[in-house]
NUKOLNU-263454 format. One record per residue (C-alpha): residue number from 1; z, y, x. Coordinates in nm, 2 decimals, always signed. Each point is the difference from the previous one (the first is absolute). Example, Ala and Ser with C-alpha at 12.3 -4.5 7.8 and 13.67 -1.06 7.14 Angstrom:
NUKOLNU-263454
<atom><pos>1</pos><pz>+0.78</pz><py>-0.45</py><px>+1.23</px></atom>
<atom><pos>2</pos><pz>-0.07</pz><py>+0.34</py><px>+0.14</px></atom>
//
This chain:
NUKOLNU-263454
<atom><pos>1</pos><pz>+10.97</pz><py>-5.99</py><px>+2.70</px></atom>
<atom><pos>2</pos><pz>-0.31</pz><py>-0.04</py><px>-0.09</px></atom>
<atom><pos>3</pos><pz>-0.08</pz><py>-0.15</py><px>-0.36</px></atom>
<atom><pos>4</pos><pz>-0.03</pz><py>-0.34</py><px>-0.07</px></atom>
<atom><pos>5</pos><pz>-0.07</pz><py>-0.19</py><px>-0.33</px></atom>
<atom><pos>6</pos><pz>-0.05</pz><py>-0.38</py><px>-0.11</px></atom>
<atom><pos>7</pos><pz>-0.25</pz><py>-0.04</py><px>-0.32</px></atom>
<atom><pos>8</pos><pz>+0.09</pz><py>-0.30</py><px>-0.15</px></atom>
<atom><pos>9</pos><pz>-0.09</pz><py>-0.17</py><px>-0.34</px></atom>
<atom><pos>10</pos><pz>+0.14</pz><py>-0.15</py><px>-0.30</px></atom>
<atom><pos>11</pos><pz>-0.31</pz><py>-0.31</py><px>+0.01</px></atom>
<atom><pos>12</pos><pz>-0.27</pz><py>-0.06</py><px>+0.25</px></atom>
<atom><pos>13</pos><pz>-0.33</pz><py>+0.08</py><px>-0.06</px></atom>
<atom><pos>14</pos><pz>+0.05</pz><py>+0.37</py><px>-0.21</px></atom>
<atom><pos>15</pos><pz>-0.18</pz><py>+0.26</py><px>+0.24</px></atom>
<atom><pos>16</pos><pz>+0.34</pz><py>+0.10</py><px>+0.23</px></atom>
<atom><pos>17</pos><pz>-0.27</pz><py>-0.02</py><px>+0.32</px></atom>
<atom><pos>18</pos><pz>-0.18</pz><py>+0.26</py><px>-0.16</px></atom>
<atom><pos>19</pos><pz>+0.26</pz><py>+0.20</py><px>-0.05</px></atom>
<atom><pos>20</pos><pz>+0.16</pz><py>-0.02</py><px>+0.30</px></atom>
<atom><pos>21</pos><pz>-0.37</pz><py>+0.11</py><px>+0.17</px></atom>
<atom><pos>22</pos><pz>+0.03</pz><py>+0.32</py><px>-0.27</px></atom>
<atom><pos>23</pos><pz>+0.33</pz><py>+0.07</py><px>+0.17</px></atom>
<atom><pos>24</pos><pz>-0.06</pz><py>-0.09</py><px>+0.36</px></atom>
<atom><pos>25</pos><pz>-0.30</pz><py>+0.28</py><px>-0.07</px></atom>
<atom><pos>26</pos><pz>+0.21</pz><py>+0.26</py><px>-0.21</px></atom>
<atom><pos>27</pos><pz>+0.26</pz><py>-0.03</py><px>+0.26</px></atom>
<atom><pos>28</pos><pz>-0.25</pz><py>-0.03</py><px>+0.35</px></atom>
<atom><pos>29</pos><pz>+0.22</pz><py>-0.30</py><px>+0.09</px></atom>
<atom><pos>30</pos><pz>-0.02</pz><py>-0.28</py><px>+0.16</px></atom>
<atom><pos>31</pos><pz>+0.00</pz><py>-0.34</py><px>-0.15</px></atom>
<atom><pos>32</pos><pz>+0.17</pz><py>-0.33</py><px>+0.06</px></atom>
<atom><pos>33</pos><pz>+0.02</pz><py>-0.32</py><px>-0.19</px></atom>
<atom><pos>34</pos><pz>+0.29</pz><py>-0.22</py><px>+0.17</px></atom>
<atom><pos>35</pos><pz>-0.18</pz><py>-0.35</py><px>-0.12</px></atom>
<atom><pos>36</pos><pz>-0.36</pz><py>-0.03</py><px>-0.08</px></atom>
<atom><pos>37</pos><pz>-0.07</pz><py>-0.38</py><px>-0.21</px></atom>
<atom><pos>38</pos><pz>-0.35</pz><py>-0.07</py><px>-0.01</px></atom>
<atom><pos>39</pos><pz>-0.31</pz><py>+0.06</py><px>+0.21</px></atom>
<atom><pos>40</pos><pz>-0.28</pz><py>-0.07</py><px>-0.11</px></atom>
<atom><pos>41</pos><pz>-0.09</pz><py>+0.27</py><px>-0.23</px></atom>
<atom><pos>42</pos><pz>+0.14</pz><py>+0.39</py><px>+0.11</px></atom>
<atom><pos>43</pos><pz>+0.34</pz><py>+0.02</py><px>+0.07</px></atom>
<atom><pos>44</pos><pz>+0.23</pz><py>+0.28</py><px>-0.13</px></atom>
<atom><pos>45</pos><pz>-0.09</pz><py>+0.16</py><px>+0.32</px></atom>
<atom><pos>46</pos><pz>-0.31</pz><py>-0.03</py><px>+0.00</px></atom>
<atom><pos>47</pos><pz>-0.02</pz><py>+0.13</py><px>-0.40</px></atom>
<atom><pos>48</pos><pz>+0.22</pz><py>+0.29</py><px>+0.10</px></atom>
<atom><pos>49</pos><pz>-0.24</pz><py>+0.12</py><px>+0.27</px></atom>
<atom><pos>50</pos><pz>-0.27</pz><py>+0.02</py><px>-0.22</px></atom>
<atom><pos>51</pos><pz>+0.16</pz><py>+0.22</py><px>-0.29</px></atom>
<atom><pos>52</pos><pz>+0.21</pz><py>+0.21</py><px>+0.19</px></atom>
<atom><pos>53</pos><pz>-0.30</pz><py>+0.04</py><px>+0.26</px></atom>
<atom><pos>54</pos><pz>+0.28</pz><py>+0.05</py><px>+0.31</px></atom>
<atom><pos>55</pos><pz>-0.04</pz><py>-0.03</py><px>+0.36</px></atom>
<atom><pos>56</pos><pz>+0.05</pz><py>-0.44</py><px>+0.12</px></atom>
<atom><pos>57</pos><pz>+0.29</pz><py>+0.14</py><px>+0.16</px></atom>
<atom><pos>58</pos><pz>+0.16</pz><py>+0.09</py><px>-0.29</px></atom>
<atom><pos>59</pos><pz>+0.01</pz><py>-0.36</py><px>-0.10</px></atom>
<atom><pos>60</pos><pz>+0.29</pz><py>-0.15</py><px>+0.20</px></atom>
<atom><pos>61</pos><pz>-0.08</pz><py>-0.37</py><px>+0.08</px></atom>
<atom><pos>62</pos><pz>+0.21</pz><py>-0.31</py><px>-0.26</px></atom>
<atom><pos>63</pos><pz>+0.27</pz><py>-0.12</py><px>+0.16</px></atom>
<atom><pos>64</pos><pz>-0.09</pz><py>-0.35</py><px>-0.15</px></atom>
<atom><pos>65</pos><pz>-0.37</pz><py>-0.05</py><px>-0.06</px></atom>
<atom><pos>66</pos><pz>-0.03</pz><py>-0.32</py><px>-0.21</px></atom>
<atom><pos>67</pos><pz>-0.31</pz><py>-0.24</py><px>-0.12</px></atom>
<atom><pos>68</pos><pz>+0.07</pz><py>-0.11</py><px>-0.36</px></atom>
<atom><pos>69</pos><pz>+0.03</pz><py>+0.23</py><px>-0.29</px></atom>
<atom><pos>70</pos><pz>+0.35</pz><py>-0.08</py><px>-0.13</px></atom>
<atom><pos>71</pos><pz>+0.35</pz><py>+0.07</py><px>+0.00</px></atom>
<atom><pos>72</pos><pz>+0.07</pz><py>+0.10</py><px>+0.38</px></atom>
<atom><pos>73</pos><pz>+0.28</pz><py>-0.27</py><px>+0.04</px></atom>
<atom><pos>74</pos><pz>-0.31</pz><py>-0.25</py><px>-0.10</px></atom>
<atom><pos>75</pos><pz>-0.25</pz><py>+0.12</py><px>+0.16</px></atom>
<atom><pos>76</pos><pz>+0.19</pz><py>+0.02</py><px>+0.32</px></atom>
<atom><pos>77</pos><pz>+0.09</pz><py>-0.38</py><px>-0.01</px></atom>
<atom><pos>78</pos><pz>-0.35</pz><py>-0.09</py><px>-0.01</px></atom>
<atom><pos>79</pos><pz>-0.07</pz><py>+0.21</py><px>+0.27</px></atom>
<atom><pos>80</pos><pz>+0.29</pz><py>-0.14</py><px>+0.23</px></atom>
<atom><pos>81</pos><pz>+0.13</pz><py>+0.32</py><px>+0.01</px></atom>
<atom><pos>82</pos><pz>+0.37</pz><py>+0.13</py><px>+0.04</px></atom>
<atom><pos>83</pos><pz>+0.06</pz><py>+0.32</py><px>-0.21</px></atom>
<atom><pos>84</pos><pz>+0.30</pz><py>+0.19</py><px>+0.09</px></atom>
<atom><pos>85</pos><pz>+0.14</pz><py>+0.23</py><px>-0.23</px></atom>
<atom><pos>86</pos><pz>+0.29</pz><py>+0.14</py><px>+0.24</px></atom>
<atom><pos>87</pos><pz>-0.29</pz><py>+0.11</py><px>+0.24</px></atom>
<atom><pos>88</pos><pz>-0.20</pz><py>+0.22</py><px>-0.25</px></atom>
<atom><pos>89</pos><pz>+0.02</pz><py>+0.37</py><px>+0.07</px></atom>
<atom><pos>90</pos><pz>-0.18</pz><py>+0.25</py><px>-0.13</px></atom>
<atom><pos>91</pos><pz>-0.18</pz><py>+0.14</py><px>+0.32</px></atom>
<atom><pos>92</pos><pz>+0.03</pz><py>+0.37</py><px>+0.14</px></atom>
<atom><pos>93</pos><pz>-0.27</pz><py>+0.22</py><px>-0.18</px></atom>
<atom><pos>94</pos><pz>-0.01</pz><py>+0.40</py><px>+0.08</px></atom>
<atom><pos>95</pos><pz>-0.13</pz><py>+0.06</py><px>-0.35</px></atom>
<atom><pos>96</pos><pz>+0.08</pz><py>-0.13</py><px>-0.35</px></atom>
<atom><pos>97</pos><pz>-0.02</pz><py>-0.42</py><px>-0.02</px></atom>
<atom><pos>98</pos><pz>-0.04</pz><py>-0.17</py><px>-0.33</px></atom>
<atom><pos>99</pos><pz>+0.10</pz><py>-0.36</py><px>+0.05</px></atom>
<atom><pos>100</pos><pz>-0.13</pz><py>-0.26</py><px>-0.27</px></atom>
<atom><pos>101</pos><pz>+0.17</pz><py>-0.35</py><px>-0.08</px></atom>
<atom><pos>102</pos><pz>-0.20</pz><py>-0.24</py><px>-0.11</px></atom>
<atom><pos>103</pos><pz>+0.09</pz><py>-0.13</py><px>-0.38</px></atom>
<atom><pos>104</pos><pz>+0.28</pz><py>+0.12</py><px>-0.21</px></atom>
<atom><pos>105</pos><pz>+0.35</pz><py>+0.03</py><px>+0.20</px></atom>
<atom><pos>106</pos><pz>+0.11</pz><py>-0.35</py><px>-0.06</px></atom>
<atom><pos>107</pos><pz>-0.30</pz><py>-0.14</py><px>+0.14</px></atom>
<atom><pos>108</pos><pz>+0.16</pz><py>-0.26</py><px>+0.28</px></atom>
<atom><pos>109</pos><pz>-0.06</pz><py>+0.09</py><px>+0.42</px></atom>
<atom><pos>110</pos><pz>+0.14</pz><py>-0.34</py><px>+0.08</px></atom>
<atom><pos>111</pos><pz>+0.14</pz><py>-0.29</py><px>-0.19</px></atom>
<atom><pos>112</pos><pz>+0.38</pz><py>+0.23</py><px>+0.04</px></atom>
<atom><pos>113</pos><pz>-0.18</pz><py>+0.35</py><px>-0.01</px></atom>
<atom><pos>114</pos><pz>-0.12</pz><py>+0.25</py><px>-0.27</px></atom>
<atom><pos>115</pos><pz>-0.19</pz><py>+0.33</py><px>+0.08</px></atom>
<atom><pos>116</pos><pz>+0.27</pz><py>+0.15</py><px>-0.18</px></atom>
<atom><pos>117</pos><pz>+0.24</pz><py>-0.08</py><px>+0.21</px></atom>
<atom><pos>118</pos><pz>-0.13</pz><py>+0.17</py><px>+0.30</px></atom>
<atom><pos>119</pos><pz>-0.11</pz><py>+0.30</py><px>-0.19</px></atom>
<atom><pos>120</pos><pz>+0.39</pz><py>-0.01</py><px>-0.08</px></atom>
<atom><pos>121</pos><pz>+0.10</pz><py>+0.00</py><px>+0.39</px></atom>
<atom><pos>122</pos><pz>-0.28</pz><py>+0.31</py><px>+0.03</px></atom>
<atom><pos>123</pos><pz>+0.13</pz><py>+0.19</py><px>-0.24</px></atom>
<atom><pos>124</pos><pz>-0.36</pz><py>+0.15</py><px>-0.03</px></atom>
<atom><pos>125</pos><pz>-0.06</pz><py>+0.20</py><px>-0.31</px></atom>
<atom><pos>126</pos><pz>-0.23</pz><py>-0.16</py><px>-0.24</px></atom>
<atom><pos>127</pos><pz>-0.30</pz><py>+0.03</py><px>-0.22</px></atom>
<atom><pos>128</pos><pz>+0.01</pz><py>-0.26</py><px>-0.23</px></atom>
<atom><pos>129</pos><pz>-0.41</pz><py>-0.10</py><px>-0.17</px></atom>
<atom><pos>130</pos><pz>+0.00</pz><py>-0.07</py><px>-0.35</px></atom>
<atom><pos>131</pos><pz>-0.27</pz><py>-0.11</py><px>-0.22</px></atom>
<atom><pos>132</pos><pz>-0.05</pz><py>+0.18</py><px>-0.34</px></atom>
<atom><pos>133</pos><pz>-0.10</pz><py>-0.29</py><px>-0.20</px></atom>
<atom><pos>134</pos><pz>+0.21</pz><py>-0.29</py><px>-0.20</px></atom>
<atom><pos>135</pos><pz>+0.31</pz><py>-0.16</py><px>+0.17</px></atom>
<atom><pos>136</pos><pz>+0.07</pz><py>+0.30</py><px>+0.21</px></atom>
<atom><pos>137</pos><pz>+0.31</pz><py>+0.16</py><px>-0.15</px></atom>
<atom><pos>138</pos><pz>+0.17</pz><py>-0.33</py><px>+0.10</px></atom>
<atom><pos>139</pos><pz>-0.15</pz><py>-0.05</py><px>+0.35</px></atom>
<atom><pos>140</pos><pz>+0.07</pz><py>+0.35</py><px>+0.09</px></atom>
<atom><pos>141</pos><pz>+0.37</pz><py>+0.04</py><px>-0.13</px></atom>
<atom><pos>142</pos><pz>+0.11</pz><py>-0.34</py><px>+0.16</px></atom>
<atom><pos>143</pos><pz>-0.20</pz><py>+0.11</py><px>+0.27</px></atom>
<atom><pos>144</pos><pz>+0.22</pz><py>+0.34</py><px>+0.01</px></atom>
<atom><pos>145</pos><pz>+0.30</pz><py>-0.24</py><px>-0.07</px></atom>
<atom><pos>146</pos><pz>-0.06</pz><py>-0.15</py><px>+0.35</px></atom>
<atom><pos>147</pos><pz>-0.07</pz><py>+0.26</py><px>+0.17</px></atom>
<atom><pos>148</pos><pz>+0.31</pz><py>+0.18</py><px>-0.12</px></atom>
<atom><pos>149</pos><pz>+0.24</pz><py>-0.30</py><px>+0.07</px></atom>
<atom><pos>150</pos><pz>-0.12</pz><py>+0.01</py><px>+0.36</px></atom>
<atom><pos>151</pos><pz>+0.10</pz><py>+0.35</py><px>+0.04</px></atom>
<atom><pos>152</pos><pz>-0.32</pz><py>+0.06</py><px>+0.11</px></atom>
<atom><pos>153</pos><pz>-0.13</pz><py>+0.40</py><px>-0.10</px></atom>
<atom><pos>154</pos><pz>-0.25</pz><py>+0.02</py><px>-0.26</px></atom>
<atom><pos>155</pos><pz>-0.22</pz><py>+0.27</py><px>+0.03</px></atom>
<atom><pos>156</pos><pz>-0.20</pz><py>-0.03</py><px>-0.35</px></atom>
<atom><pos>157</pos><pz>-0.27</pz><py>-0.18</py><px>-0.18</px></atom>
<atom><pos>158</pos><pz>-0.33</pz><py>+0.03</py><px>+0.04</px></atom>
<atom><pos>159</pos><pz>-0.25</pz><py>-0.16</py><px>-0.29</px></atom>
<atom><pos>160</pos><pz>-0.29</pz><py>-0.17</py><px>+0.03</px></atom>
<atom><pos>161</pos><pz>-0.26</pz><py>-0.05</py><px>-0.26</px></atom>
<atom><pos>162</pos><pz>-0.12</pz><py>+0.18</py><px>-0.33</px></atom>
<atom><pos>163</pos><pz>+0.25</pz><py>+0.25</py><px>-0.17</px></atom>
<atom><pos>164</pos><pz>+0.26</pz><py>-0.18</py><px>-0.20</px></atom>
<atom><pos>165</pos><pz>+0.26</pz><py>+0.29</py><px>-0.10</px></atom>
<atom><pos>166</pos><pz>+0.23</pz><py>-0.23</py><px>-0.21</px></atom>
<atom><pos>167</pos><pz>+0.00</pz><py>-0.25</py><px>+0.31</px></atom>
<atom><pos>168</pos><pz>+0.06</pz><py>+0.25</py><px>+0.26</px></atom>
<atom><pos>169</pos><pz>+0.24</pz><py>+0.23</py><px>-0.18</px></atom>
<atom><pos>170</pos><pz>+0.24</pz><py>-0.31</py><px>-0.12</px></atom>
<atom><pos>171</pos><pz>+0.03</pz><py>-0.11</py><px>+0.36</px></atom>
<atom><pos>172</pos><pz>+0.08</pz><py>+0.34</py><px>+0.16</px></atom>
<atom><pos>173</pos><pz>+0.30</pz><py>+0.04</py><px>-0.29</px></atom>
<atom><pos>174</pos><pz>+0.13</pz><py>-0.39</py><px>+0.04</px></atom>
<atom><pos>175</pos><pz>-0.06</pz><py>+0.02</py><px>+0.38</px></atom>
<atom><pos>176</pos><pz>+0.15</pz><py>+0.36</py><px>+0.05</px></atom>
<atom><pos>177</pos><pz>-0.27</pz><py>+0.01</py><px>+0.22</px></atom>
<atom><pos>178</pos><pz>-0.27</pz><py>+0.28</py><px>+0.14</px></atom>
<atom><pos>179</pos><pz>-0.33</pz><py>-0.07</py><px>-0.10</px></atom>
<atom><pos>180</pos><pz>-0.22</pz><py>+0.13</py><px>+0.27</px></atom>
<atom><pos>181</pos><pz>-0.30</pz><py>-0.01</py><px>-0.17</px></atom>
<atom><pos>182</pos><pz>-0.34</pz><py>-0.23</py><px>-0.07</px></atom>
<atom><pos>183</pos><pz>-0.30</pz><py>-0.12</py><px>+0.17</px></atom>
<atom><pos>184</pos><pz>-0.23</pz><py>-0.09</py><px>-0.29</px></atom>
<atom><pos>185</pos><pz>-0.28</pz><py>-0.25</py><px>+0.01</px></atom>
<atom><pos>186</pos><pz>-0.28</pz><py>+0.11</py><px>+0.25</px></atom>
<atom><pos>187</pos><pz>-0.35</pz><py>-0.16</py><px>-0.01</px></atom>
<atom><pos>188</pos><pz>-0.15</pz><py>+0.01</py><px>+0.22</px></atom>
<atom><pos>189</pos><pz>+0.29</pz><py>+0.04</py><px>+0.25</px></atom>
<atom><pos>190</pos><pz>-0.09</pz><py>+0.22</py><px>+0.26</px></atom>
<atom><pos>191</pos><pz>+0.17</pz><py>+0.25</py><px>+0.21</px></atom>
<atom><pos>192</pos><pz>-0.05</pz><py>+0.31</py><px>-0.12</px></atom>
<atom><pos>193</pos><pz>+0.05</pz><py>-0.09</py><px>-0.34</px></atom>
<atom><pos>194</pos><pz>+0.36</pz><py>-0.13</py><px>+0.04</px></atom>
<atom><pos>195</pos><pz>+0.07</pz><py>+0.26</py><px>+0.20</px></atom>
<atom><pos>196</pos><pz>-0.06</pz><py>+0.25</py><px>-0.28</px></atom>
<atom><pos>197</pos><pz>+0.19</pz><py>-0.24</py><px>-0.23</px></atom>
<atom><pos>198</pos><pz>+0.30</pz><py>+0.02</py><px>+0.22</px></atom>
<atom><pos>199</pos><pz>-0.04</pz><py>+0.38</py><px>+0.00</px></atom>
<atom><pos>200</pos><pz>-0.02</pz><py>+0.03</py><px>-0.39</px></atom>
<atom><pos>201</pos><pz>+0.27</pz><py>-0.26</py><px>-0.04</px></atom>
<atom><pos>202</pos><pz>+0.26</pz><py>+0.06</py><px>+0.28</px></atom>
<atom><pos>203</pos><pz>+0.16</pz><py>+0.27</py><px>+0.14</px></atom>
<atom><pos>204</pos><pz>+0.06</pz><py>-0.09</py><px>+0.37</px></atom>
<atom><pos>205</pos><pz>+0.28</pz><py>+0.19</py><px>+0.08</px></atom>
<atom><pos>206</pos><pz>+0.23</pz><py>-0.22</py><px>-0.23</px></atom>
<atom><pos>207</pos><pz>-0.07</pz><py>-0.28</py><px>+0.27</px></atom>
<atom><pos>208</pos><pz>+0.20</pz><py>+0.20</py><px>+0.29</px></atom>
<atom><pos>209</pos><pz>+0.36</pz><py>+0.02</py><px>-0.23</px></atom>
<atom><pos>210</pos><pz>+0.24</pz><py>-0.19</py><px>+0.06</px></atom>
<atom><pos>211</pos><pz>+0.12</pz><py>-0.25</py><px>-0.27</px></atom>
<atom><pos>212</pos><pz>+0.36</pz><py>+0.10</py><px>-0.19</px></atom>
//
């Protein structure tokens, strides 16, 4: 089968778009983000495209492309528009595909509906996008918490941020989790320089085992 991964985050806002465009490049994927909120700056898409400099056919369409930037079960009401979970299916790809939610994993879909919950009925190995800075060892071991009670397979953790060894070595021992590695602050952030920082940082072949 061919692989398939969900990057996911502990918070919005902390940089997992970039890395998900470092790993949609490592891997020569495709890319595919199930519900884009917001469009009048770039969306995810859009962002991705740009660092991972792929082919437009390598971005698959949103299944839901919606106008306000907020919480998809929000944004979606003020749009008039129906989102329905059930129906969300991560397409056919005959190379890699890194799927990104949007949020952390309890962010709601509808007013019943978490993203975690149909990450749950995937079964999708993920990569969960943590930030290195203050507050993180909680977000990312709740984080890990519902992941876990979800059955859902947890691939590793993948930092985001300036080196914090205390940080990232204290939630990899209370976690008993992989961490995957680090994408440190880029300025400016352009391709080629965060795809040598994924190179120094990652080793890509860790992204094609499958989870214990």
């Amino acid at each position: 089968m061919t692989l398939r991964l969900v990057v996911t985050g502990t918070d919005t806002g902390l940089g997992k778009t970039v890395f998900a465009a470092a790993l949609v490049d490592a891997l020569s994927g495709y890319y595919w983000k199930p519900v884009q909120s917001g469009l009048e700056d770039a969306t995810d898409s859009e962002t991705v495209g740009r660092l991972a400099q792929i082919a437009p056919d390598r971005l698959l369409p949103e299944a839901y492309r919606l106008t306000t930037p907020a919480s998809p079960h929000l944004s979606a009401r003020l749009d008039g528009v129906t989102i329905l979970p059930d129906d969300l299916s991560p397409p056919e790809t005959d190379a890699p595909l890194v799927i990104e939610g949007a949020g952390g994993l309890m962010v709601p879909l509808t007013e019943k509906t978490i993203f975690a919950d149909v990450f749950a009925r995937w079964r999708i190995p993920v990569v969960l996008c943590a930030r290195t800075g203050l507050g993180t060892i909680n977000h990312t071991l709740l984080s890990l918490e519902a992941l876990r009670a979800r059955s859902i397979p947890v691939l590793g953790v993948a930092f985001i941020g300036d080196e914090q060894r205390d940080t990232q070595s204290t939630i990899a021992a209370l976690g008993q989790v992989r961490v995957l590695g680090r994408v440190p602050r880029l300025e400016p952030l352009e391709p080629d320089a965060l795809r040598q920082a994924f190179r120094v940082n990652f080793d890509v072949d860790c992204f094609s085992e499958v989870p214990a």
